[in-house]
N, C-alpha and C positions, 0 to 999 in steps of 0.2 A: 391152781386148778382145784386142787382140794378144797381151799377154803370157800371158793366160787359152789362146789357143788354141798357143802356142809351147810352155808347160806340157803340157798337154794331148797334143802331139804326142810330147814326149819322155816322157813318162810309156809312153802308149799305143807307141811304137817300144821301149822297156828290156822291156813285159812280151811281146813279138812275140821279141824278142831272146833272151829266157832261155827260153821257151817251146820256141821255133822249137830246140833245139840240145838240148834235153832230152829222153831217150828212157828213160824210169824207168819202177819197175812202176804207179806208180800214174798216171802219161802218160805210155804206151806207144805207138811209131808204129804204124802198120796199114801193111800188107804184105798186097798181092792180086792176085797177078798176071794178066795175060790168057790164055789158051789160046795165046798165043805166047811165054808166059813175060817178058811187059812188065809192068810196069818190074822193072828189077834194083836190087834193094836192095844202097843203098851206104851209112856212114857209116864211123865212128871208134868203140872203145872206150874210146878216151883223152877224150874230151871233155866239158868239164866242165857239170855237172849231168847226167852218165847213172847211172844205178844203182850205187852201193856197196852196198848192203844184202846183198847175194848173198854168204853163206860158204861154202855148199856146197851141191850140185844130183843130183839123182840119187839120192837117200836115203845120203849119202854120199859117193857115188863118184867125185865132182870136183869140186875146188874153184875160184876162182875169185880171180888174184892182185889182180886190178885191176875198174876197174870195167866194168858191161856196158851193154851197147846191147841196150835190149828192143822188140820188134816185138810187137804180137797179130796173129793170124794166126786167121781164122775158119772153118775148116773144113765146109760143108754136108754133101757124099758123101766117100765115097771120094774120095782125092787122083788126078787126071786128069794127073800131071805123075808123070816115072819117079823123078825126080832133082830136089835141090836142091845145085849145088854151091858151096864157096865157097873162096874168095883173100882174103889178107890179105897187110897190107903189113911192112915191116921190123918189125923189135922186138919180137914174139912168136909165138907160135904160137896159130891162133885154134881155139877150142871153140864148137858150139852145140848147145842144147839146145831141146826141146819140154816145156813144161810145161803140162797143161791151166789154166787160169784160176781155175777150182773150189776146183783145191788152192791158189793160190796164188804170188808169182812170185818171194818172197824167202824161200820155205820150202825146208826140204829135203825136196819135195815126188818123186815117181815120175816119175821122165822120161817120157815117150811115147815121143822119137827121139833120138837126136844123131849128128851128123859132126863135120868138121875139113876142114882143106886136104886131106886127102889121102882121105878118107872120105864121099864125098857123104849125104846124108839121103834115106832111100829113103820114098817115100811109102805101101807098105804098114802103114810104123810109123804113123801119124797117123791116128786113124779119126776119125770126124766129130766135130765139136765147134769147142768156143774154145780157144784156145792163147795161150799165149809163147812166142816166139822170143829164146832168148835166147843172145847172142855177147859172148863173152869171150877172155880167155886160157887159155889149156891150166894143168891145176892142175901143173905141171911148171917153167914160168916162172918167173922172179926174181919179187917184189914189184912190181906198179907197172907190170909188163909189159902194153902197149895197142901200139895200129896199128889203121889202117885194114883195111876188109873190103867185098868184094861178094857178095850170095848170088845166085844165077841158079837159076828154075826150068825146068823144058822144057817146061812147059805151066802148069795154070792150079792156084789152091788152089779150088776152086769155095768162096762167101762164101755168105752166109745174107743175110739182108735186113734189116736194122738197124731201118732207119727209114723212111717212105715216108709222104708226103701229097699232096694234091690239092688246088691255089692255085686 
């Protein structure tokens, strides 16, 4: 019995493990902020199990050296936030993109938005819908180029409603 639930335990902890640290097109984090712009999304593009599949974004127009950290982002109205901005840490320069769901998140699909460190994400570009957020390195970087990232919005993405029942 012991050994049955000691099994058990380490199984159930490795698939929390790989799960928890993977942010890919096909489990993608969610990102929804509050009308105070809480929480700020933070992770790594270097870390493993995030998306490789990404060659290029934008119908071309950026590529993508290393792999990305993908968010969905659910868009209900018009964006109530002016700005999304982001920081990122040593070792590259970060890129991100908005790609609606529709088309797809490893295609070379029509961007909606994008910024960078020095270019916030303006929320005119985003009209209502499902998204990818997705962050990477600038297609300018060496091969392999990753680092940490925060995006901060200044208010909220208003979300749609997924799911809802009555226990």
């Amino acid at each position: 019995m012991k050994l049955n639930l000691l099994c058990g335990a380490i199984a159930l902890s490795a698939l929390f493990s790989a799960s928890a640290g993977a942010q890919t097109c096909a489990s993608p984090a969610t990102w929804n902020p509050d009308t105070s712009g809480v929480p700020v999304l933070s992770g790594t593009t270097c870390g493993p199990g995030n998306e490789t599949g990404i060659i290029s974004v934008c119908q071309g127009g950026f590529g993508a050296p290393a792999a990305a950290y993908i968010a969905q982002i659910n868009v209900a109205a018009a964006g109530t936030y002016t700005n999304i901005t982001f920081t990122n840490g040593a070792g590259y320069s970060l890129a991100a993109f908005v790609v609606p769901t529709s088309s797809g998140c490893n295609t070379d699909a029509n961007c909606t938005a994008s910024g960078d460190a020095g270019s916030p994400m303006l929320h005119g570009d985003t009209p209502p819908g499902s998204y990818y957020l997705i962050i990477t390195g600038a297609d300018f970087d060496p091969a392999g180029a990753c680092g940490t990232f925060t995006a901060t919005a200044n208010g909220t993405l208003p979300v749609t409603l997924q799911s809802f029942s009555v226990g």
